[in-house]
C-alpha positions in Angstrom: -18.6 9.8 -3.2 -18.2 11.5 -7.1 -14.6 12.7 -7.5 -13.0 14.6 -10.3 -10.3 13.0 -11.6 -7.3 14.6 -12.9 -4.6 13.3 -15.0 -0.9 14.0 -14.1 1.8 12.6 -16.5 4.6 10.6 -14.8 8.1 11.7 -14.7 8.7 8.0 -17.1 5.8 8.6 -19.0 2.3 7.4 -18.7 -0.4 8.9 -16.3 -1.5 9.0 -13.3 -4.8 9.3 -12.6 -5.8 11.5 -9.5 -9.2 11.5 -7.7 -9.8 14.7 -5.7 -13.0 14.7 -3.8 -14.8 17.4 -2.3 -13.9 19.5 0.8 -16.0 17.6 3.1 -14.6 14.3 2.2 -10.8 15.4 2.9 -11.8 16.5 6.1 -13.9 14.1 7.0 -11.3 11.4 6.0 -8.7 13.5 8.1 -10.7 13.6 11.3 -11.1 9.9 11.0 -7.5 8.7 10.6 -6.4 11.4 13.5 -8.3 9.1 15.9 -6.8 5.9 14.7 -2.9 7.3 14.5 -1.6 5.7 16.9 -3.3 2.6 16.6 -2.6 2.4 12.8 0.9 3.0 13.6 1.3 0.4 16.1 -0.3 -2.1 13.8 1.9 -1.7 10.9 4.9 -1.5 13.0 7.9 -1.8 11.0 5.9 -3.7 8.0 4.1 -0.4 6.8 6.0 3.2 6.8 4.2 4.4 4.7 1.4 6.0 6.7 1.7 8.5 9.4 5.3 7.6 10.0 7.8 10.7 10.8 10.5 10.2 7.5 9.0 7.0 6.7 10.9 6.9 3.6 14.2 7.3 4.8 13.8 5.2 7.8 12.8 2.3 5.4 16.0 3.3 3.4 18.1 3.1 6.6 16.9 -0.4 7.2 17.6 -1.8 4.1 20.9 0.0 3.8 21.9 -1.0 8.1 20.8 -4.7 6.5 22.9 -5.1 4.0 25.8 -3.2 5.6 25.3 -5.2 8.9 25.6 -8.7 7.0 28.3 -9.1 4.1 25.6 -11.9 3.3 22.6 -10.4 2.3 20.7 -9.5 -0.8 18.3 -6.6 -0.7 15.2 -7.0 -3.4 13.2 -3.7 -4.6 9.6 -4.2 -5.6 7.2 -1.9 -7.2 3.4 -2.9 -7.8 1.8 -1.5 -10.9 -1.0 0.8 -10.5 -1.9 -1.2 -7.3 -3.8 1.8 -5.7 -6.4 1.3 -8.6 -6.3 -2.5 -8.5 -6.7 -4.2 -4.9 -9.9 -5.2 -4.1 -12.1 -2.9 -2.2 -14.0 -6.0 -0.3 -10.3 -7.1 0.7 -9.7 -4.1 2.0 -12.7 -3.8 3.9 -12.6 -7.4 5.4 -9.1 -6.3 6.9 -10.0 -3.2 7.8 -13.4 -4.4 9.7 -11.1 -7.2 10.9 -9.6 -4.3 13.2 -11.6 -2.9 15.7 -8.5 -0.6 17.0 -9.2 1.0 13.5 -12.9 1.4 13.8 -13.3 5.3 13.6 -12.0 4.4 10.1 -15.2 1.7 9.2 -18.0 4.4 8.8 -16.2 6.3 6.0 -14.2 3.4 4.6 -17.7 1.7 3.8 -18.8 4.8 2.6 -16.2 5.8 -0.1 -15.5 2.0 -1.1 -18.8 -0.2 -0.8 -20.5 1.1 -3.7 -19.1 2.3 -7.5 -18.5 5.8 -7.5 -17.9 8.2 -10.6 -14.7 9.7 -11.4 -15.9 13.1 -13.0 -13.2 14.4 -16.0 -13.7 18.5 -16.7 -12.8 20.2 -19.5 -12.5 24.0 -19.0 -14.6 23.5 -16.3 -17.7 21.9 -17.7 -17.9 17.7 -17.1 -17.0 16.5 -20.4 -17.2 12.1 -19.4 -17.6 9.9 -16.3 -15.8 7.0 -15.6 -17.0 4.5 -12.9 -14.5 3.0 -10.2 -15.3 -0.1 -9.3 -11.9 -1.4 -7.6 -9.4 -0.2 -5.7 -9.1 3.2 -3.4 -8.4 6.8 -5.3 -4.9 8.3 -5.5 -5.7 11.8 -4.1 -8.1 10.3 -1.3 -7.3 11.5 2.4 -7.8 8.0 3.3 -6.4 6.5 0.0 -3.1 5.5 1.6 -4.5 4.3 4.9 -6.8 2.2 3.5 -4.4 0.7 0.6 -1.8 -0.4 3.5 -4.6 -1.5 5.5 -5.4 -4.0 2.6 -1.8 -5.3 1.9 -0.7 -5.3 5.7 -2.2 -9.1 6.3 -0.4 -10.3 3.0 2.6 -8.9 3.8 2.8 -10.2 7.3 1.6 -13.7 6.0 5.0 -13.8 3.9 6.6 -12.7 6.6 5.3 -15.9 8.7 5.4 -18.3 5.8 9.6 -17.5 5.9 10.3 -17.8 9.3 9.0 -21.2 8.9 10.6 -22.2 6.2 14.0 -20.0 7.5 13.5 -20.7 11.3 17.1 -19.8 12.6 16.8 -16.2 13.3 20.3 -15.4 11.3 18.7 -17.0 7.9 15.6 -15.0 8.3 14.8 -12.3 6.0 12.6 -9.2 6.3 10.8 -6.6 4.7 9.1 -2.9 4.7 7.1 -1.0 2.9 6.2 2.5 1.4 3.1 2.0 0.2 2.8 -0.2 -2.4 7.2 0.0 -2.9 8.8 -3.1 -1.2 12.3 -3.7 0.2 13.1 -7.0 0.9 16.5 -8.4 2.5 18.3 -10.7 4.1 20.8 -13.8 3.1 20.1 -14.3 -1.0 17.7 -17.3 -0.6 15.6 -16.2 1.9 15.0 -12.8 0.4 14.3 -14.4 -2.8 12.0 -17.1 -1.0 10.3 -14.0 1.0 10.0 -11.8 -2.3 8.1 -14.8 -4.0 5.9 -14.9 -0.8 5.0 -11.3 -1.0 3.8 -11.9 -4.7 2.0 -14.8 -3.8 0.2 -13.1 -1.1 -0.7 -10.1 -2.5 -1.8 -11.5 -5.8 -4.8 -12.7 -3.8 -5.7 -9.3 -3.3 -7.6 -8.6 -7.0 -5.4 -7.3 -10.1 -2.1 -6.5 -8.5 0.6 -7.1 -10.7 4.4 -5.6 -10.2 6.9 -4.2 -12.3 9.3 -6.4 -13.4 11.2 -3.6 -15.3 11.6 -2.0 -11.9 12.4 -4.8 -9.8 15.8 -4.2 -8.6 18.4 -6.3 -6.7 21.3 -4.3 -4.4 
């Protein structure tokens, strides 16, 4: 469960903190998701590219871009969550995760990396110099980290989904949305997007500490 952690600056300054555990548990954490694949890409669908998904990034790039180019309307709204892989709650993840018996290969070594603290373990020339405990959220640098993370945000993101196509029912004033991660696209005609943007915050600020970046928000 220990990790070292190692500290990587960011190309905008700042640093991010990376957990790489032992052999055993990237492999085991491997093995696991290889069984749940398809499953985990058929849940996230078009919500979640982040995860398993051939070009993920540029598919959710061509979406937004088809969108907007599609619609002389629409908006499209960029969203970045702050440190959010160190921030969601770990017993939100796990309720959606155990919520999802198609992802069960996933439950016995979910529960093991995230239902207890573990230590983060920080070397200096090779000797362990500190420890720092991790209470919240799943490591950056965790086989499973990403899997897990998505798993967490998918039932917030498709809540905002449903709570505008209630409030937008014609299907030409609906917006939409995908994800990388924990990067956002939003679009559709301005309102809407705006409406479903506010949504998404709402939803995932149920989640624990996740905050996003207003500095980085962006609006194309």
């Amino acid at each position: 469960r220990a990790a070292f952690l190692v500290p990587l600056l960011k190309p905008s300054g700042g640093i991010r903190p990376i957990a790489v555990g032992e052999v055993l548990t990237r492999v085991a954490g491997k093995i696991a998701f290889e069984q749940v694949r398809d499953a985990a890409l058929a849940y996230f669908g078009t919500v979640q590219l982040g995860v398993g998904a051939v070009g993920g990034s540029q598919v959710a790039a061509f979406l937004l871009q088809a969108a907007l180019h599609a619609d002389g309307r629409y908006a499209g709204i960029m969203l970045d969550l702050t440190n959010a892989y160190n921030t969601i709650s770990r017993t939100r993840i796990l309720e959606a995760l155990y919520a999802r018996r198609d992802l069960a290969p996933l439950w016995r070594c979910a529960h093991w990396l995230l239902a207890e603290p573990s230590a983060l373990l920080v070397r200096d020339g090779g000797e362990v110099v500190d420890e720092v405990e991790s209470r919240t959220g799943v490591r950056a640098g965790c086989t499973l980290g990403g899997v897990l993370f998505s798993v967490g945000i998918q039932p917030a993101l498709e809540a905002a989904i449903a709570d505008a196509r209630d409030r937008y029912p014609a299907a030409a004033d609906q917006p939409n949305l995908c994800a990388i991660l924990d990067n956002i696209n939003v679009w559709g005609p301005p309102e809407a997007a705006a409406y479903l943007a506010d949504r998404v915050k709402a939803h995932l600020g149920t989640l624990g500490d996740l905050t996003f970046k207003t500095s980085d928000e962006k609006i194309v």
